[in-house]
Legacy VTK file of the C-alpha trace (Angstrom):
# vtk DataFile Version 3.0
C-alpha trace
ASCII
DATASET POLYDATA
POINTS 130 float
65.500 -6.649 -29.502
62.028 -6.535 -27.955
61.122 -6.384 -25.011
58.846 -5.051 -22.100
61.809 -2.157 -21.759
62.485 -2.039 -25.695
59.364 -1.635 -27.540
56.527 -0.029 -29.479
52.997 -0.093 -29.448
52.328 1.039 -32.620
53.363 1.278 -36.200
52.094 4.412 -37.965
53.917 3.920 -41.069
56.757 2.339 -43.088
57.889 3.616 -46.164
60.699 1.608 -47.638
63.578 3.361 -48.795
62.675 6.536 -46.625
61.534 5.988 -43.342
59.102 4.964 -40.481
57.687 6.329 -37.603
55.956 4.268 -34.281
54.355 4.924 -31.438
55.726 3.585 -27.396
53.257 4.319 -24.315
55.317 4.382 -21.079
52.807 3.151 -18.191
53.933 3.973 -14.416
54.179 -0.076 -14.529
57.380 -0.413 -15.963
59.988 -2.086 -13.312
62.659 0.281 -14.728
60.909 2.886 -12.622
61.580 1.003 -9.553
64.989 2.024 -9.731
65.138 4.859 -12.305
64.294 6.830 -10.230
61.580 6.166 -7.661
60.752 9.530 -6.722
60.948 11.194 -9.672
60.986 8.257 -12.025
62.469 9.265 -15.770
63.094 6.609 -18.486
66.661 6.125 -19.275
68.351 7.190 -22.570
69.092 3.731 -23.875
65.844 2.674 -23.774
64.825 5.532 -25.983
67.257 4.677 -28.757
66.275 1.210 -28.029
62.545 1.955 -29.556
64.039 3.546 -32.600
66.430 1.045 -33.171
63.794 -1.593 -32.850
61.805 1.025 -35.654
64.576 1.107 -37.700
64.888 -2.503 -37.747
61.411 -2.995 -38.887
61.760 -0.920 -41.554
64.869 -2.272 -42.997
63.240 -5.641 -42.344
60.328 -4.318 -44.759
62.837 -2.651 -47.323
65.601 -5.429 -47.653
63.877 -9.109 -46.311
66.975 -9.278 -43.840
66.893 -8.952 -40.008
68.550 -5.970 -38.632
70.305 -4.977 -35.411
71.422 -1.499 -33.683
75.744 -1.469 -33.570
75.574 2.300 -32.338
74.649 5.554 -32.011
76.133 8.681 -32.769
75.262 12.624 -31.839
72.632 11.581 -29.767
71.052 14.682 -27.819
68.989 14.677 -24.699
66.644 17.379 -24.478
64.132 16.340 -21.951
63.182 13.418 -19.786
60.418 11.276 -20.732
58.352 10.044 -17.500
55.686 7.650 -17.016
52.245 8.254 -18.624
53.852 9.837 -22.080
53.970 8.843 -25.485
57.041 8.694 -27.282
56.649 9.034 -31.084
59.534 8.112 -32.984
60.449 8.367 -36.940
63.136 7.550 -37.848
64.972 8.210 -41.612
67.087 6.103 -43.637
70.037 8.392 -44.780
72.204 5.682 -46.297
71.843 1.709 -46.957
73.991 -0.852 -48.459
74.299 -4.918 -47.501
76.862 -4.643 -44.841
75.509 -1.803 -42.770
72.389 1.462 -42.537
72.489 4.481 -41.373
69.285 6.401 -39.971
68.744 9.507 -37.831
65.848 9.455 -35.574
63.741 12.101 -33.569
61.567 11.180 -30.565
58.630 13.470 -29.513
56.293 14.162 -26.621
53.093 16.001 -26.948
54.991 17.834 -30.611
57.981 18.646 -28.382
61.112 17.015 -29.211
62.848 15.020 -26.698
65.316 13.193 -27.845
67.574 13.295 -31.170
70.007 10.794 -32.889
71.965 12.222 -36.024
73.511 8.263 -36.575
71.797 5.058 -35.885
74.317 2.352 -36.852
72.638 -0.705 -37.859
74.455 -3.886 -39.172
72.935 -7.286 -40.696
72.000 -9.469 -37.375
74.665 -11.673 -37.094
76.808 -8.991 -38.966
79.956 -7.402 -37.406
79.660 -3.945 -35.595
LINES 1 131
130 0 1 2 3 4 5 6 7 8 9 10 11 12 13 14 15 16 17 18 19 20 21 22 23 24 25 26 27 28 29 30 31 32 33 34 35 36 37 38 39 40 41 42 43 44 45 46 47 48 49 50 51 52 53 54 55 56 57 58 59 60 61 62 63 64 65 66 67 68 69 70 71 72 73 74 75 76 77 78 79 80 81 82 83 84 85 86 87 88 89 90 91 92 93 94 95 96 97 98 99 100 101 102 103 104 105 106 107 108 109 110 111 112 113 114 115 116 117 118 119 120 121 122 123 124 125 126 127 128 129
């Protein structure tokens, strides 16, 4: 799932079993910004819960030896935009696991000031069914 748009910089920590939390720059360079919006250039939702789902699937990775994917999202809130030159930190928290699917909640901050929340990340074996 990574990418230039869907990444992180940085892994703070992974604790198997419980959770992991990462760290994603956004430069003014992104091309998303050419578009998203130009004069007051914000990046969009999905590529938020794209970062923690890319977390989340390193930390499964760690936990069960398996490759991971993002099915979903549920209760995902909003609270403020995040605009070129921040840095996102992201944990996110493994609430439940078993061998067909995992379910995490994740909370994205700027500067100690929570941006963006996700009660449900839905993640499924890759190749698995959503």
């Amino acid at each position: 799932m990574s990418g230039p748009l869907i990444a992180l910089d940085r892994i703070v920590s992974v604790e198997p079993g419980k959770g992991a939390t990462g760290v994603r720059n956004i430069p003014q360079t992104l091309t998303i910004f050419d578009s998203h919006f130009p004069l007051r250039p914000v990046l969009p939702g999905v590529l938020v819960l794209g970062s923690a789902g890319l977390l989340a699937e390193i930390l499964l990775k760690e936990q069960t030896g398996r490759a991971w994917r993002l099915a979903g999202a549920d209760r995902v809130r909003y609270r403020h935009f995040i605009r070129p030159g921040d840095q996102m930190e992201i944990r996110v928290d493994l609430e439940e696991l078993d061998e067909h699917q995992a379910r995490l909640s994740a909370v994205v901050t700027v500067e100690g000031r929570t941006m963006t929340t996700a009660r449900a990340l839905r993640m499924v074996p890759d190749g698995g069914l959503t």
